[in-house]
N, C-alpha and C positions, 0 to 999 in steps of 0.2 A: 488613602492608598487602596484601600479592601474595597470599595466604590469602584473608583477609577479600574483595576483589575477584574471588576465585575462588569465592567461595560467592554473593555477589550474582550475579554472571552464571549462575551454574550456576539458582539459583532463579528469577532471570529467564527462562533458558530453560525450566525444570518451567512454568511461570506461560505462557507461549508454547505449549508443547507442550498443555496443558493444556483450554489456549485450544481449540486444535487438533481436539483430541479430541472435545470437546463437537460441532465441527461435522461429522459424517462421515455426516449420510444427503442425499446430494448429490442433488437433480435440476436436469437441464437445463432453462435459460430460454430460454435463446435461442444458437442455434448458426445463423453466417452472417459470411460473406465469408474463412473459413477461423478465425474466431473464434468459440468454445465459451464461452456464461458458464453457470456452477453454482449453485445457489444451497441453502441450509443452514439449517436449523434449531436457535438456537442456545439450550442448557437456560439459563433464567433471565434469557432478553432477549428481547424484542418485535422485536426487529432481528435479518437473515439475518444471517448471511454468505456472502460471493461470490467467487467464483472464475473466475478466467479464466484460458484456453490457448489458446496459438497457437505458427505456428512462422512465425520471421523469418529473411528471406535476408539475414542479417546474421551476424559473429560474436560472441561470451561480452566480449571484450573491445573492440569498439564498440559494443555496447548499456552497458558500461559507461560507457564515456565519457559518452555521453549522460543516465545514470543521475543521474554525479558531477557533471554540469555544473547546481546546484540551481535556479539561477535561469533559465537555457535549459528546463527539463524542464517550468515550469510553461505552456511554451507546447503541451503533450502529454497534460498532466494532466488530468482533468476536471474542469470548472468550477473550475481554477484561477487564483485574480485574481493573488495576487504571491507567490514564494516566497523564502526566503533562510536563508543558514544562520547558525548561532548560535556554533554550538561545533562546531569539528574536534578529535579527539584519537585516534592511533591507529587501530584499524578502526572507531571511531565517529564518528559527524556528528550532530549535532542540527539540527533546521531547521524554519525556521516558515513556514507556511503561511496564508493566509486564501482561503478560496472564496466561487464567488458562490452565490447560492439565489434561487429565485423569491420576488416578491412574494405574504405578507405574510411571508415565515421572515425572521427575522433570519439576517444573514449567520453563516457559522460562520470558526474558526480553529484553525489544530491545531499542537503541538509534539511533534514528532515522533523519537526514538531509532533511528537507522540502523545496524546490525552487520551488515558486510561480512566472508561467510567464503567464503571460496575451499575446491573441494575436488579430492579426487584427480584426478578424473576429470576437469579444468577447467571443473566448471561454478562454479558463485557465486551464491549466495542473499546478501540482503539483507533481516533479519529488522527489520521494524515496530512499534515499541513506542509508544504515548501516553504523553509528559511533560506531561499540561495545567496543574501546577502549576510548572514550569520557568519561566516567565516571568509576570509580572503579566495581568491580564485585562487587554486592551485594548476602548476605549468604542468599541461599532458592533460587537463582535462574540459571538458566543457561545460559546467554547469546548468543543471537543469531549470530550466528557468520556472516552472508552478507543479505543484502535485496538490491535489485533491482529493481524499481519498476514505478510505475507512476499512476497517475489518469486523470483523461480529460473530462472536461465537453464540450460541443458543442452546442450550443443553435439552435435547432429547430426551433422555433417559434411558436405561440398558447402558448405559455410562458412553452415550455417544454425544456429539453434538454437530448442529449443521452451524459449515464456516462460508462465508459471506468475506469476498475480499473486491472491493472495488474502487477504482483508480480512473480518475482522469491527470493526464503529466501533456505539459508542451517542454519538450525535453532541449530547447535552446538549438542554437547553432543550424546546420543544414542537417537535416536526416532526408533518406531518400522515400519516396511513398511506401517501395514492396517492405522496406525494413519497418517503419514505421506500422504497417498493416500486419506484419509479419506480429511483431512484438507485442500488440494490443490482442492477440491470442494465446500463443507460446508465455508471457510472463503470469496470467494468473493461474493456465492448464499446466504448467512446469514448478511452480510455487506452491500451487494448492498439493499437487502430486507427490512431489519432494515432503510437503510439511506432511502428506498421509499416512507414507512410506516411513516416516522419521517416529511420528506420534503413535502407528500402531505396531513398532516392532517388539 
């Protein structure tokens, strides 16, 4: 079983990394209030992906709390209606998600895979994976069909750290292009902003 569970995660991460790879001719969209967002051309998706940095006067291990706290976090998240977690298990968390979206999109909802690794150095990445078949669909929303993703804190020092959040999502259903283009900016420059606002007050 410890084998077997050692080759899923290992493929999971090729299948992450992989992800990865595909998005690396990065330009900048929008850089302001000491927040960078990237955006990415991803082979075989009509959808970027996005990237954001900053550095918070916070540390590795209070941006966590705030991370782990799922149902506090969705008041940081973008266009996050309610969040809650599913399944804890070791350095994994699964958690479900619904957002809001403008009128006519149907709303969306995502279940999400959390792997929390700590590294030498103290920092802590938190890699993002789409479960949308983990839980039944629920009526009123559309589930998001893949997220790819990660977070990365880095501690600085001066008790700061720089936060690294980047997402490719093909969000299911019809989305229209200006929303779609709209949201691959606004979610990590409104996410990073909100978590800044929250960690340095």
């Amino acid at each position: 079983m410890g084998s077997l569970h050692r080759i899923a995660v290992g493929m999971g991460l090729t299948v992450l990394m992989a992800g990865a790879a595909h998005a690396d001719n990065w330009q900048v969209a929008k850089d302001d209030a000491g927040i960078k967002v990237s955006l990415s051309e991803v082979a075989g998706s009509q959808y970027k992906a996005y990237r954001g940095v900053t550095t918070i006067k916070a540390s590795v291990s209070q941006l966590r709390k705030l991370q782990e706290d799922v149902v506090g976090a969705c008041a940081w998240i973008h266009e996050c209606k309610t969040q809650k977690v599913l399944k804890l298990e070791g350095d994994k968390v699964w958690t479900y998600t619904q957002f809001n979206t403008p009128w006519p999109v149907t709303p969306r909802d995502s279940v999400l895979m959390v792997t929390t690794e700590e590294g030498a150095d103290g920092s802590l990445t938190r890699k993002l994976e789409g479960q949308p078949t983990y839980i039944p669909s629920v009526d009123g929303f559309v589930r998001v069909a893949q997220v790819e993703g990660f977070w990365k804190f880095v501690p600085k020092g001066a008790g700061q750290t720089e936060v690294t959040y980047q997402v490719h999502t093909e969000p299911g259903g019809s989305v229209p292009s200006w929303l779609a283009n709209k949201f691959v900016v606004d979610a990590p420059f409104n996410t990073l902003k909100a978590l800044k606002e929250r960690a340095e007050k």
